[in-house]
N, C-alpha and C positions, 0 to 999 in steps of 0.2 A: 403213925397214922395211916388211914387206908386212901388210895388216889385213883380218882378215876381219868383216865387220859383219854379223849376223844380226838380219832383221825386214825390214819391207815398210811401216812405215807412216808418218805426220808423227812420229812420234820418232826413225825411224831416217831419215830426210832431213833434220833437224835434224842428227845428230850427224853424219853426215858431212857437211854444209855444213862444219860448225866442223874434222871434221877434217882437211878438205883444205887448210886451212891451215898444217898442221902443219908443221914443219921438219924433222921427221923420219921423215915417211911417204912413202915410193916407191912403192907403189900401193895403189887403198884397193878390197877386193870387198864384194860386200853379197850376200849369200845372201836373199830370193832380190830385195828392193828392188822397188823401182816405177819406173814411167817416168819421173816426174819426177825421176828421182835417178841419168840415165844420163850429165850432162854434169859430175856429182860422183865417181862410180867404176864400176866395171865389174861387172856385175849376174850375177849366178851362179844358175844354175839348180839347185834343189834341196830339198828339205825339211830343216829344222832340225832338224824329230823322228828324221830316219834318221840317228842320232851316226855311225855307218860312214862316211855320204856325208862329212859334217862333217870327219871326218879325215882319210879319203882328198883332199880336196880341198885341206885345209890341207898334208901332207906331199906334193902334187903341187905348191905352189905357192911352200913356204918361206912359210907364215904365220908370222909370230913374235905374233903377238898376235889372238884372237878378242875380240870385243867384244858380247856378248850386250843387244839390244837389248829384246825383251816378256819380259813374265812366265813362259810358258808353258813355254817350254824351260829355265829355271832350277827351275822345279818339277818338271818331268822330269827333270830331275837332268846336263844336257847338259854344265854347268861341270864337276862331277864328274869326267866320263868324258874331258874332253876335258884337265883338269889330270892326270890317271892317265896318259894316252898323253901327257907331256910337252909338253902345249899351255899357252903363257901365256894365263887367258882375265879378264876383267873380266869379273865378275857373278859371286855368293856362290851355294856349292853348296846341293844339295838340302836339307839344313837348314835354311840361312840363307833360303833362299827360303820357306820355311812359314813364316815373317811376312807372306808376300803370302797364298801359298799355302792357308791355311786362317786364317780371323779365327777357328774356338776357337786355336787353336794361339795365334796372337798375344793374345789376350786372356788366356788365359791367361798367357801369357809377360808382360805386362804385368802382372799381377796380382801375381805371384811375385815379380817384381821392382822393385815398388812404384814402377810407372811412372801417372803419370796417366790417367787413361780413364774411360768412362761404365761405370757399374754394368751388367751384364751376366746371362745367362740362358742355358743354351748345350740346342739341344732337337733330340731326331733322332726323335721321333714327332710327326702334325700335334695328336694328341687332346691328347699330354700339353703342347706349348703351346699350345692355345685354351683346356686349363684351366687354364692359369697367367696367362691377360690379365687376370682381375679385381685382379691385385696388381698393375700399374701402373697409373703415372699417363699420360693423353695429352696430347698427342699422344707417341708409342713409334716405336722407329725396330727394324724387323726385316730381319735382312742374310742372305745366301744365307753358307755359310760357303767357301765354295770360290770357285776363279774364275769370275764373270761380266761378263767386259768393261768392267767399272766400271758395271754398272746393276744390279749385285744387292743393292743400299741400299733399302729401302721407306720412308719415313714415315707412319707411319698416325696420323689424325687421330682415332681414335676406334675401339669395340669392333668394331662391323661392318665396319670396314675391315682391322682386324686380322687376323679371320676369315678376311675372302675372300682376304686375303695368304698368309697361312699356306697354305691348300689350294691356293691359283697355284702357292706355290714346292714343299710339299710331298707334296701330291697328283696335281697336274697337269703339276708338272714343271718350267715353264717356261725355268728355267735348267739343265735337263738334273741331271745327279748333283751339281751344284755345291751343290743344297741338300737332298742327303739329309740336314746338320745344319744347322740353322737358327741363328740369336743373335737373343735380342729384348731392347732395351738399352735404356736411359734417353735420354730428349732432354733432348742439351745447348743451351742457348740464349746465342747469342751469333756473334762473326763467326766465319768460315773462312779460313784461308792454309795456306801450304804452306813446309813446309823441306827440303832436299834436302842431305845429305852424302855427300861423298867419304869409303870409309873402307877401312882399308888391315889391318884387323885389332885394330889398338894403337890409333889414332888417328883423325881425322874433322876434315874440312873444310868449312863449312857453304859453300853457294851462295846467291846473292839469295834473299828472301824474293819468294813469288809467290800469286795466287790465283786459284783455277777456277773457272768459273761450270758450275755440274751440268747443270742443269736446260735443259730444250730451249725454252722461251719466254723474253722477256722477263717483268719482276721476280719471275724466278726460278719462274716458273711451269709446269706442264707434266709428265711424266716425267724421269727421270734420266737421262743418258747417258754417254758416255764422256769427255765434255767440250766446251761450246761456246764453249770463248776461254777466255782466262787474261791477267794481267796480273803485271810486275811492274818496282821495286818497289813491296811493301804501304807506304802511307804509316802504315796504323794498327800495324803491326807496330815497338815502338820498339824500339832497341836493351835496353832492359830483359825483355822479353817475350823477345825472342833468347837475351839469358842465360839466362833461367830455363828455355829449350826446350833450351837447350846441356847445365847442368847436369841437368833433370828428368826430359831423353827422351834424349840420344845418349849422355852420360857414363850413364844409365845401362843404356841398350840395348846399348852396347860391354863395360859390364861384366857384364851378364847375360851374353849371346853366351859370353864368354871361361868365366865359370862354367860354362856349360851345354855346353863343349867343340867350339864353333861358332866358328871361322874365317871371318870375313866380307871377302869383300873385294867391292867394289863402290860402288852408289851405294843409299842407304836412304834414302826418303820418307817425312817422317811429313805424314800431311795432322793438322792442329790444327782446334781450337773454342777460339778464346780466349773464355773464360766470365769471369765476376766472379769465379773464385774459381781462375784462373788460365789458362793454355795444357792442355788436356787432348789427347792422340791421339785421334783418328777412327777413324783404320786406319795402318797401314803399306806400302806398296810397296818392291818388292825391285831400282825400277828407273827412271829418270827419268818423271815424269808426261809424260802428252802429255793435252792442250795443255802443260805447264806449262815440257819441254825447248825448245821452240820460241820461249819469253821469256828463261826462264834462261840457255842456251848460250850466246848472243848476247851477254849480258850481262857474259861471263865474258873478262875480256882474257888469261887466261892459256891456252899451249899446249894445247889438251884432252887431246894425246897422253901427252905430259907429268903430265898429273893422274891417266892411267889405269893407265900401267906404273909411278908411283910406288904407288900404291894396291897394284899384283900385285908388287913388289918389297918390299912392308913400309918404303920411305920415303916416304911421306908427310909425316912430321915435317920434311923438309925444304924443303917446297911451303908456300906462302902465297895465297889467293887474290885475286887483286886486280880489282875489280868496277868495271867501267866510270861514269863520272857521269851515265848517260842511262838511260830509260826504254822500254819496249817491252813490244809488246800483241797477239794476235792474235786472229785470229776463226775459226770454224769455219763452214765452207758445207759444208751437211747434203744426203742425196740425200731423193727424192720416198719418206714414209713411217719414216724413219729418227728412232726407234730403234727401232721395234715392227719395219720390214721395212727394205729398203734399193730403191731401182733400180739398175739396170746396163745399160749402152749409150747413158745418154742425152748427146748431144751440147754438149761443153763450150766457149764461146767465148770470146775475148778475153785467152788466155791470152798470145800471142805478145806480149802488153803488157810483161810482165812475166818476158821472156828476161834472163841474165843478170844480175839486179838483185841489189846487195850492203845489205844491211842498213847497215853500217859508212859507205855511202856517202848513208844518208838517203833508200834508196830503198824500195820496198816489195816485199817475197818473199815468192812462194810455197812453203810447202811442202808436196808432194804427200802423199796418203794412201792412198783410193781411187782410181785414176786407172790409163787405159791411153792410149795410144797407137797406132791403125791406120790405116795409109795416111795419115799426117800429121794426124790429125784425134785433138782427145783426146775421152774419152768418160770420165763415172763407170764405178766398178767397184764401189762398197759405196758404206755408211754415213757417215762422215767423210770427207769429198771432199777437200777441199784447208784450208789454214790458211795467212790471209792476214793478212801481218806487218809488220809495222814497228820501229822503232826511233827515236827520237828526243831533244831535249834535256828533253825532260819530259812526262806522261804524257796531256796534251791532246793536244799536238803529234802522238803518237804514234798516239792514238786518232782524229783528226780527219784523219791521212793512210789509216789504216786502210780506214776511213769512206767514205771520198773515192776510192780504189783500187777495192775491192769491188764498186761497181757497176759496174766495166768487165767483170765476170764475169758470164755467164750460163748457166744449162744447167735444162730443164725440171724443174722441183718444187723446186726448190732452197730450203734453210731457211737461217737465221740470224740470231742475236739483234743489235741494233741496239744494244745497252745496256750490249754489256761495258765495265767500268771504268766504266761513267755516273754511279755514286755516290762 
């Protein structure tokens, strides 16, 4: 069948890595992709925002299936419009997507349906939350409530930090309208991982457990970003803790949704804080993490084609997934200034090392993010540059081929933490 894959970044070069395996795909397009992802399917020019483009292209080409990759066109409502005109697509409509979409919305929805989470504050003036910081305790954690790239999380240590937060995001803007509402929320203490399900409506398939590292330095220091490396899997995550995120958060995310006359199909992310007093949510995503698809996908021996049109058919129940016995890790190489700015044009070397290389065969992969290609020479183009991978029989192996790869890459400013998985 023909697939169209929309996004451009290491999640969407992830999934089509894995989908080009499929047994059941004749050609795979990616609206609009990157360079690195033109020896996996054929790159399409276009914007995801212009639904018209999106269909015209699909009914000129016989898509049977769209595969919506970021956040941003699912909260636009693009699944929507694109299942109306008879499109099969993976990824949950405009609804289903305000779990990403806006954290009151998800907190709220968590709250009603007596899903775990930190005690919450939801504020759309700056006065009326800088007068409300005396009723917490610090360190507080204040979130943008709309999308910001995955850096609209603050922690503030203390009253004065709170303050200048508060006027960043809602006076000054910084994340643009994403934080006309604000949330100022209780700090949980405790680790972080990640659970990732297939869900087809009725039902849900958990994938490996995984975990992100935020923060742009090592031990964890620095600002938040969109992710610099991820692992998995979690060795603290035991299959107890699974159950209780099984029953606590997706039995009952599945059955809010169904209450609340929300049709979900796709993949839901809950990022967790295992605390002493259980697994509580963070937040929700309406869509694989990146880093976090770049460990998991890998790890998954089953058809991925397979898991998506079960999901858009309502059989799921008939899918099992079956998780390879190895470990995998990647890392993020950052550009000069990233996350406050980005460079672009700077000259990337030693990529040719790593043409062709298949994870499955113990090799190390690239997957592109930021990245162009002119006149044979590749160059940054943003923020998150590339994510450099491995896979291995266990999570040293994986880390110390990682390790060991990475420095054959160079391109001026270049960031990344040396530490993922190091604990």
């Amino acid at each position: 069948m023909n697939v169209l894959l929309i996004g451009s970044g290491g999640r969407e070069h992830a999934i089509a890595y894995k989908l080009s395996s499929s047994k059941n795909l004749t050609q795979l397009f990616c609206m609009s992709g990157n360079s690195g992802m033109k020896g996996l399917c054929e790159l399409v020019e276009g914007s995801p925002s212009n639904f018209a483009t999106v269909l015209n292209f699909c009914k000129e080409n016989n898509i049977e299936l769209v595969i919506v990759g970021p956040e941003q066109p699912l909260v636009d409502g693009l699944a929507d419009f694109l299942i109306e005109n008879g499109i099969k697509t993976f990824g949950p409509t405009k609804a289903g997507a305000m779990l990403e979409g806006s954290k009151k919305f998800s907190k709220d929805f968590m709250l009603k349906h007596e899903i775990p989470t930190a005690k919450y504050k939801t504020f759309m003036a700056s006065t009326d939350a800088k007068a409300d910081l005396d009723n917490w305790n610090y360190p507080l954690v204040i979130k943008a409530s709309g999308l910001a790239a995955g850096k609209g999380v603050i922690i503030c240590q203390n009253l004065q930090e709170a303050e200048k937060c508060i006027e960043d995001l809602m006076d000054h803007k910084i994340f643009g309208s994403s934080s006309d509402t604000i949330l100022i929320e209780e700090f949980l203490e405790g680790k972080e991982a990640s659970l990732i399900a297939f869900i087809d409506g009725d039902n849900f398939l958990l994938t490996p457990t995984s975990r992100d590292h935020k923060r742009l330095g090592n031990n964890d220091e620095g600002p938040n970003t969109g992710g610099m490396g991820a692992y998995s899997p979690v060795a603290d995550v035991s299959e107890e803790i699974i159950e209780q995120v099984k029953t606590e958060v997706f039995e009952k995310v599945l059955s809010g949704l169904k209450k609340d006359g929300i049709n979900y199909c796709g993949v839901l992310y809950a990022g967790l804080m295992l605390t002493k007093d259980g697994p509580k949510v963070l937040e929700f995503n309406v869509r694989f993490g990146d880093p976090e698809a770049q460990v998991i996908l890998p790890m998954i021996k089953n058809d991925l084609l397979d898991l998506m049109l079960a999901c858009c058919d309502k059989k799921l129940a008939e899918q099992s997934i079956e998780i390879l016995p190895k470990s995998a890790l990647t890392v993020t190489m950052a550009s000069k200034g990233y996350p406050q700015t980005s460079s672009k044009g700077d000259i990337i070397e030693g990529l040719q090392n790593f043409d062709d290389k298949q994870l499955e065969n113990g090799d190390t992969t690239i997957f592109h993010a930021a990245t162009k290609c002119e006149n044979d020479t590749w160059q940054t183009n943003g923020g998150r540059v590339l994510y450099v991978t491995a896979m291995a029989d266990n999570l040293e192996s994986a880390r110390e081929k990682v390790y060991q790869d990475i420095e054959k890459i160079k391109f001026e400013g270049s960031q990344y933490r040396t530490d993922i998985a190091k604990k």
